[in-house]
N, C-alpha and C positions, 0 to 999 in steps of 0.2 A: 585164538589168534596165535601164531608164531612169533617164535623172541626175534625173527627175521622182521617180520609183517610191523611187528611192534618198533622195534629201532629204526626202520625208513619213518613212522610216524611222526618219532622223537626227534628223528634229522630234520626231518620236515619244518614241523613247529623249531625248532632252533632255527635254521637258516633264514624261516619268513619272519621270526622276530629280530634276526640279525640285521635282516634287509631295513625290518621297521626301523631296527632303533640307530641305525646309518643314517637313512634319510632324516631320522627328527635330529641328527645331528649337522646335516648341511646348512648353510648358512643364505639361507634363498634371499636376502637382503643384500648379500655382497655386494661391492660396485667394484668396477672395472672403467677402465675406458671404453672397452668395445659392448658392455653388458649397457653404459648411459647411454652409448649411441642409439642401439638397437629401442630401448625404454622411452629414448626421447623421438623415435620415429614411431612406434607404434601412439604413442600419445598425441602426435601430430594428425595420426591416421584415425585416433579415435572419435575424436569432429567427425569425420565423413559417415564413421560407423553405427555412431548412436541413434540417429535418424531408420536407421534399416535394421540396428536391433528394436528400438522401437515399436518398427511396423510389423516386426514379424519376418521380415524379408530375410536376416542374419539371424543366427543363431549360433549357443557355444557346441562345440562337439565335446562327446565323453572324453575325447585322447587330448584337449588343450589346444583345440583349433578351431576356426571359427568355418563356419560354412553356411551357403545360400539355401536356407531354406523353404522359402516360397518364391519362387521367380513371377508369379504372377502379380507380386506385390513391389515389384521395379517395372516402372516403365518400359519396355524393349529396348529402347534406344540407350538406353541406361545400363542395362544388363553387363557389356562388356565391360566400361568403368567398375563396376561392383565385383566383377570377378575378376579384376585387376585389383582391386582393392582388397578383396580377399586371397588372394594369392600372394598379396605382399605383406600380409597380417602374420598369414602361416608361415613363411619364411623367417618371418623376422623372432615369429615365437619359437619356430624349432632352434636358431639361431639362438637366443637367449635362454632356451633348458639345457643346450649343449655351455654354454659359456658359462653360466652358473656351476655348471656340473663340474666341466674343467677350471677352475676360480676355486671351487673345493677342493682342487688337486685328485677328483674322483669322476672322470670322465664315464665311467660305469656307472654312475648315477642319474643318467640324462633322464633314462625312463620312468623312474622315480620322481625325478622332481616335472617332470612332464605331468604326470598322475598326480600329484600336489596341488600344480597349477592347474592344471582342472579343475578341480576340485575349489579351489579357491575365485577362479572367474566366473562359475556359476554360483556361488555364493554371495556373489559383492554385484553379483546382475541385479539391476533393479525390476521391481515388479512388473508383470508384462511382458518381459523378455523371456525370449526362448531356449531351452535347452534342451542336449539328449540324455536319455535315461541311462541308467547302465546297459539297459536290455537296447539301446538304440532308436527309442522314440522320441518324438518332441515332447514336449513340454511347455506349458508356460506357467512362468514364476510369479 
């Protein structure tokens, strides 16, 4: 291996540990005003949600967002509510890893603490509910 080959390795491992030990220094608890609104809408919207993680019908995505997994598991007539409802989930979550990120004073962190929270809603899903994998398959938990 080259002393070249070799030092992109070492930059490598440093920058991906720099990234790590950034994000475990964010403060993903922060509050804000705009970071409670957004918290206190999606918990309002989580009533509608649990019902259709439940069934199968929702699901978490790898990237921190939720999405319809089985359409055949909502009634038709239903369908457009549910993807209004999931469209206002994902807004409100990109909305809140941007706001978190900026709150840190580190607006370059969104993708980080995006990847976080993933990580942390399939974790806290209860059993039954569905996820993706990293490779992008379902799952149930």
């Amino acid at each position: 291996m080259s002393k070249a080959a070799l030092w992109r390795i070492v930059l490598m491992v440093a920058v991906t540990t720099w990234a790590g030990a950034a994000i475990a220094q964010a403060n993903l608890e922060i509050n804000t005003p705009a970071i409670a609104s957004l918290k206190s809408s999606m918990q309002n919207r989580h009533a509608q949600l649990a019902p259709l993680y439940g069934n199968g019908a929702v699901g978490f995505t790898r990237d921190g967002n939720v999405a319809l997994r089985d359409a055949n598991a909502v009634p038709l007539a239903q369908r457009q509510q549910v993807n209004a409802l999931i469209a206002g989930e994902n807004q409100d979550r990109a909305a809140l890893y941007r706001e978190i990120a900026r709150a840190n004073g580190q607006p370059g962190w969104e993708n980080d603490i995006r990847a976080t929270f993933a990580q942390r809603w399939i974790e806290r899903a209860q059993p039954g509910w569905y996820y993706q994998s990293a490779g992008g398959s379902w799952v149930r938990k």
